[in-house]
C-alpha positions in Angstrom: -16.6 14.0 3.0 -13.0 12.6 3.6 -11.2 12.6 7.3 -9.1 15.9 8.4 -6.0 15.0 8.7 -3.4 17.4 9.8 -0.6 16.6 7.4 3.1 15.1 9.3 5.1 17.7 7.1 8.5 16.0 7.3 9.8 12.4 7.9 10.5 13.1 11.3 6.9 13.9 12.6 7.1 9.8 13.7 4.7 10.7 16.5 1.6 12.4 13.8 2.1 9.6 11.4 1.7 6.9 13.7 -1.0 7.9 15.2 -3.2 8.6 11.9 -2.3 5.0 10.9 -2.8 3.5 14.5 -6.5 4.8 14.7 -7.0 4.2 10.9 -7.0 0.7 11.6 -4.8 -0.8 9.4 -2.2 -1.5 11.7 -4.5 -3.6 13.0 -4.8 -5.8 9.9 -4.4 -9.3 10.0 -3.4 -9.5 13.8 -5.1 -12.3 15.6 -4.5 -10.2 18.6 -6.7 -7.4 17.1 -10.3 -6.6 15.5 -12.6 -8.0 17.4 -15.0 -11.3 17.2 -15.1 -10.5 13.4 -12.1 -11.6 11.2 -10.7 -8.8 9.0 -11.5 -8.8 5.6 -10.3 -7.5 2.3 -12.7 -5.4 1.9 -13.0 -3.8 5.0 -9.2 -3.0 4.5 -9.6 -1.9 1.2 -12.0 0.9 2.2 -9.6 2.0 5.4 -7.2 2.5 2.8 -9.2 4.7 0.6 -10.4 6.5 3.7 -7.2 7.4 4.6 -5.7 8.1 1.1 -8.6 10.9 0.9 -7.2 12.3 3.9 -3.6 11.8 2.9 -2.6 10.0 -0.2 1.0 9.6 1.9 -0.4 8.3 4.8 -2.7 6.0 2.8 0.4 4.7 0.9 2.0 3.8 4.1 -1.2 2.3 5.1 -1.5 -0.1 2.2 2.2 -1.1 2.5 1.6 -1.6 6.0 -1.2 -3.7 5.3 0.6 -6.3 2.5 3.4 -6.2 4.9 1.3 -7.4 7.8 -0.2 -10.3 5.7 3.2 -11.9 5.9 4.2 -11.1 9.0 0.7 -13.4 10.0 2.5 -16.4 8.3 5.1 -16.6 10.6 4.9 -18.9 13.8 3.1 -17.8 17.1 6.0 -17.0 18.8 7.5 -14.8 16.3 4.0 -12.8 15.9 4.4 -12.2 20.0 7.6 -10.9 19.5 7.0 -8.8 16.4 3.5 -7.8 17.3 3.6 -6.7 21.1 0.0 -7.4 22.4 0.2 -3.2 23.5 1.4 -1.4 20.6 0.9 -0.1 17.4 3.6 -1.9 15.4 4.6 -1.0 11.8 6.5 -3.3 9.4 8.0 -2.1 6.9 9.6 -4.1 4.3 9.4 -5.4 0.5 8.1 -8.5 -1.1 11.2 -9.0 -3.9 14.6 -10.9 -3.0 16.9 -8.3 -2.8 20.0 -10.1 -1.3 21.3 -13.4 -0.1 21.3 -15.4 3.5 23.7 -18.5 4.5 22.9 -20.7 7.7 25.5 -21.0 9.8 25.5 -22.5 13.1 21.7 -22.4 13.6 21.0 -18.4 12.5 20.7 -17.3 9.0 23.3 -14.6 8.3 21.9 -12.2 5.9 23.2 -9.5 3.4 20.3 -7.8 2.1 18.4 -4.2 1.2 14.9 -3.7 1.6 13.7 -1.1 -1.0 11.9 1.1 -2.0 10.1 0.3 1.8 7.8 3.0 2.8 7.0 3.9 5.7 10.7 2.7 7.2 11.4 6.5 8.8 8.4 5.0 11.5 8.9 1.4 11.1 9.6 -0.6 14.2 10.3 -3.5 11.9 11.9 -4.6 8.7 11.0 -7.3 6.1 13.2 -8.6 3.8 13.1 -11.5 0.9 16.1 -13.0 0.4 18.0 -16.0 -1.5 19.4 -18.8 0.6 23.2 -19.1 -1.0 23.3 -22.4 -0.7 19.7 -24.0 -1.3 18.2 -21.4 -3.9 15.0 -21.0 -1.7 13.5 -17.6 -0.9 13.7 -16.9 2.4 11.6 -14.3 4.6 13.4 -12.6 7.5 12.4 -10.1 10.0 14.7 -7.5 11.4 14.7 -5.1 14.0 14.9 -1.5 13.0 18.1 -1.0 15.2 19.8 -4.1 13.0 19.5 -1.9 10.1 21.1 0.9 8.7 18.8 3.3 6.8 19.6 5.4 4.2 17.7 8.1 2.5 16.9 6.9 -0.7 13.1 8.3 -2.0 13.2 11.2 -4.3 10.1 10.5 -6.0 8.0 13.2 -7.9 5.0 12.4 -5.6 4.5 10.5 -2.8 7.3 12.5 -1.3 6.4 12.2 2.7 5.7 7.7 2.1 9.9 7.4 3.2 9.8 4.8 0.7 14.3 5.0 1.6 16.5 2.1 1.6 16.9 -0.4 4.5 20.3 -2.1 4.3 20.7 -5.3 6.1 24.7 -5.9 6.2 25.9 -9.2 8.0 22.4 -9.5 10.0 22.3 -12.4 12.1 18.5 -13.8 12.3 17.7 -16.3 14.6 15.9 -19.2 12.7 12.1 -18.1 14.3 12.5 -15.5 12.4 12.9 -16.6 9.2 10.5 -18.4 6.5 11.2 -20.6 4.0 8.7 -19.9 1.4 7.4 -22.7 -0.1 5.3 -22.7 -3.8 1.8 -22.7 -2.9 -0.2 -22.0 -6.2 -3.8 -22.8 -4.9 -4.2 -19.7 -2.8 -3.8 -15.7 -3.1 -0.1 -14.7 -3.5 0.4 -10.9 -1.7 0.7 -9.2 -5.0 -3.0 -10.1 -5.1 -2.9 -8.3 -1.8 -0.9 -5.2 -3.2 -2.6 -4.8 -6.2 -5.6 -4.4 -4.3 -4.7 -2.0 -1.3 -2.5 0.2 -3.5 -5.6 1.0 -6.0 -7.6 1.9 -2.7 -5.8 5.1 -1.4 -4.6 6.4 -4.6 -8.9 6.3 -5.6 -9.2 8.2 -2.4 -7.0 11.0 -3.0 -9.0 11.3 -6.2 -12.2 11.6 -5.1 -10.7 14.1 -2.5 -9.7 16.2 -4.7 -13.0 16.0 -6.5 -14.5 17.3 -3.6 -12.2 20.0 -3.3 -12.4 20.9 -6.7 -16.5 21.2 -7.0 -16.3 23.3 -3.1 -13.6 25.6 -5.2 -15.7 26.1 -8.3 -19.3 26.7 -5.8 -17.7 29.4 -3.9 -16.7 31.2 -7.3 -19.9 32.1 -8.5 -18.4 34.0 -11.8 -16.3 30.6 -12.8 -19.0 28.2 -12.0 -20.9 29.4 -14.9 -18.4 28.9 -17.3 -19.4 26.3 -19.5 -15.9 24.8 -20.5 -15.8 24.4 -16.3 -18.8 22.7 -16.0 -17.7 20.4 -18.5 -14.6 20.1 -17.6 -15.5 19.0 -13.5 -18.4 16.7 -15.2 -16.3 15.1 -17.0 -14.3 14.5 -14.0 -17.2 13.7 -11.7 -18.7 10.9 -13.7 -14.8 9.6 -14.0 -14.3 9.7 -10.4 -17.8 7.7 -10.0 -16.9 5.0 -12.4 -13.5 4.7 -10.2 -15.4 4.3 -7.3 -17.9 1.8 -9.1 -14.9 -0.8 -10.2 -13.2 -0.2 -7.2 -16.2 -1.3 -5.4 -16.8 -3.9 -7.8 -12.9 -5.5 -7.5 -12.7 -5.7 -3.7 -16.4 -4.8 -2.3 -17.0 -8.8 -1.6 -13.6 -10.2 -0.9 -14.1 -11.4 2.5 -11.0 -13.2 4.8 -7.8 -14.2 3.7 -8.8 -18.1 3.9 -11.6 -17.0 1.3 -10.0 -15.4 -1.1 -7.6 -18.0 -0.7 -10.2 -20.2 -2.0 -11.7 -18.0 -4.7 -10.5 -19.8 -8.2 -7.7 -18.0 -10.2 -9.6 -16.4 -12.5 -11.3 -14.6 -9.9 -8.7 -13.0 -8.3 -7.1 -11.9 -11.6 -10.2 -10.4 -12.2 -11.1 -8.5 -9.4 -7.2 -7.1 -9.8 -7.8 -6.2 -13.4 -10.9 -4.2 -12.0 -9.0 -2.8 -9.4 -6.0 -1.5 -11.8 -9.3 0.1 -14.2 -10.8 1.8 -11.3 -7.5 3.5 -10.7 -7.2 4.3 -14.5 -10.3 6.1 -13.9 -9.4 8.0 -11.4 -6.1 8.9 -13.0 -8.2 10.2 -16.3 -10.3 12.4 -14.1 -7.0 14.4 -12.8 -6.4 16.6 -16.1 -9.9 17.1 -16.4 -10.2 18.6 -12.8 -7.0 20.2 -13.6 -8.9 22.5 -16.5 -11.8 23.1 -14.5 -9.7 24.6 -11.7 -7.1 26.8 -14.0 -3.6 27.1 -14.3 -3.2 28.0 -10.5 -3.7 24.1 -10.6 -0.1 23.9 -12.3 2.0 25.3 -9.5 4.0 23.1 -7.3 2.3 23.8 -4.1 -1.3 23.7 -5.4 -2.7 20.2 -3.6 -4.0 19.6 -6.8 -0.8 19.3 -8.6 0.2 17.0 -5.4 -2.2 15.2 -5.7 -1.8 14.9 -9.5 1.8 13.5 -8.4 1.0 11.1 -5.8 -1.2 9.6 -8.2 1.3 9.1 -11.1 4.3 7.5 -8.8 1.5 5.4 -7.1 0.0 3.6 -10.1 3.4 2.8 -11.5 4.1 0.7 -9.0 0.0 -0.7 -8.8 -1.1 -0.9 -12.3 -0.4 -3.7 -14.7 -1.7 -5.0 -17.8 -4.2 -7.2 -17.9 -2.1 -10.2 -19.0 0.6 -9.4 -16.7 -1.9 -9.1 -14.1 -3.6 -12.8 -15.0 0.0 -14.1 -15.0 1.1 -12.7 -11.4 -2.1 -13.1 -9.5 -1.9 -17.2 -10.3 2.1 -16.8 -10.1 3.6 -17.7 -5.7 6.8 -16.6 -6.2 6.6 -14.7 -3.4 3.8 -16.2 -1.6 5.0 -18.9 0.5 1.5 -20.1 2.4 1.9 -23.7 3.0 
């Protein structure tokens, strides 16, 4: 069965969120400082992330974000990571992987005029990220902002996903001092981070699914008189053997990625194919929601019905995960915004 979560009802619960993601784990990702003698893996991640998505697609949104977000923090140098990452606290980075703005040098600091968008998770972030253009050389350029630098503005107004705070981070005339900023360099040989996102976004959306699975077959056992309609039956078996198959490619996509530095070294191919698995597992899942929709009956259909949440969360979440196969070979072997040298 899926965690309880008791569900942070509005963006300014900080305290409720943070804590579901601190003892989640993912916070946690990637930090030298944290997880143990074992190094973190992909697929330990991965199935955080659907953990928490089954307990709260939101929260497992944030998670995944938090998660990508955390891999680039890692590239910076060691004395950023002790600034950004205080060896006592749960820090969330929120932030985008896109340029969205420009930066000049100027007398040793990198001035930067920037937004950071759609960034979920920034009504708890302690951080921002942001890629940006250097005006004068072209490169991309990673930067790292306090929260109090920025100015936030409300911006998400998705159908679903409603409580991720995916808002707007503006970054106007920032001044970043030089460790914290990253010139990203091409590095084609290894894993860009929409590898990374492609993978982790997939994992919580699959969760919510199969929670609502569960919640759908409890529903139909306790009403005895429904449960032996056949169009139900067929209807939630339909479903059922959906939701299984989306549990079976998920598995398949990320169950034996292993560290960063392996995946790194896993050939091209590879990684476009477990991504291409990932994005089926979560067309799966997504073909299983109108089925368990039918077996639970129009009171599915109203707005507060976690069903039709769910049924929401799902949609807005796989437009930003899914692509196409070929798009999906072409970005997972394209380091535009990786930067690993």
């Amino acid at each position: 069965m899926s965690p309880s979560v008791s569900k942070p009802t509005t963006q300014h619960d900080r305290g409720a969120v943070r804590e579901h993601l601190a003892r989640s784990g993912v916070l946690d990702a990637w930090r030298p400082d944290r997880g143990g003698p074992t190094p973190w893996t992909v697929a330990d991640i991965a199935d955080r992330l659907r953990d928490l998505g089954a307990a709260d697609a939101d929260l497992g949104w944030i998670g995944a974000v938090a998660a990508v977000t955390n891999l680039a923090v890692a590239e910076f140098p060691d004395e950023t990571l002790h600034e950004v990452w205080e060896s006592d606290g749960d820090t969330l980075v929120a932030g985008t992987l896109a340029p969205q703005g420009t930066g000049t040098w100027t007398d040793g600091a990198f001035h930067v005029r920037a937004v950071s968008t759609p960034a979920s998770g920034l009504p708890w972030a302690d951080w921002v990220m942001a890629t940006v253009r250097d005006a004068d050389s072209g490169a991309l350029v990673r930067v790292l902002v306090p929260i109090a630098d920025v100015r936030v503005e409300t911006t998400w107004d998705a159908s679903g996903l409603q409580d991720s705070g995916g808002d707007t981070a503006h970054l106007e005339d920032v001044v970043v001092p030089a460790r914290r900023t990253r010139t990203l360099a091409p590095a084609p040989s290894v894993a860009p981070l929409t590898f990374f996102a492609t993978i982790f976004f997939a994992a919580p959306l699959i969760g919510a699914v199969e929670s609502a699975l569960d919640r759908v077959l409890d529903d139909v056992a306790a009403h005895g008189e429904r449960s032996a309609r056949a169009d139900v039956r067929a209807a939630v078996g339909a479903a059922a053997r959906d939701v299984a198959r989306a549990a079976g490619l998920r598995a398949a996509a990320s169950g034996a990625l292993g560290t960063r530095d392996e995946v790194d070294a896993l050939p091209a191919v590879a990684r476009a194919t477990s991504a291409d698995l990932a994005v089926q597992a979560l067309a799966a899942a997504e073909q299983a929601l109108p089925l368990l929709v039918s077996g639970t009956g129009a009171a599915a259909l109203r707005t507060g019905h976690p069903l039709a949440r769910t049924v929401r969360d799902v949609a807005v979440g796989a437009r930003h995960t899914a692509l196409s196969p070929t798009k999906s070979a072409l970005a997972h072997t394209d380091a535009l915004f990786e930067g690993r040298s």
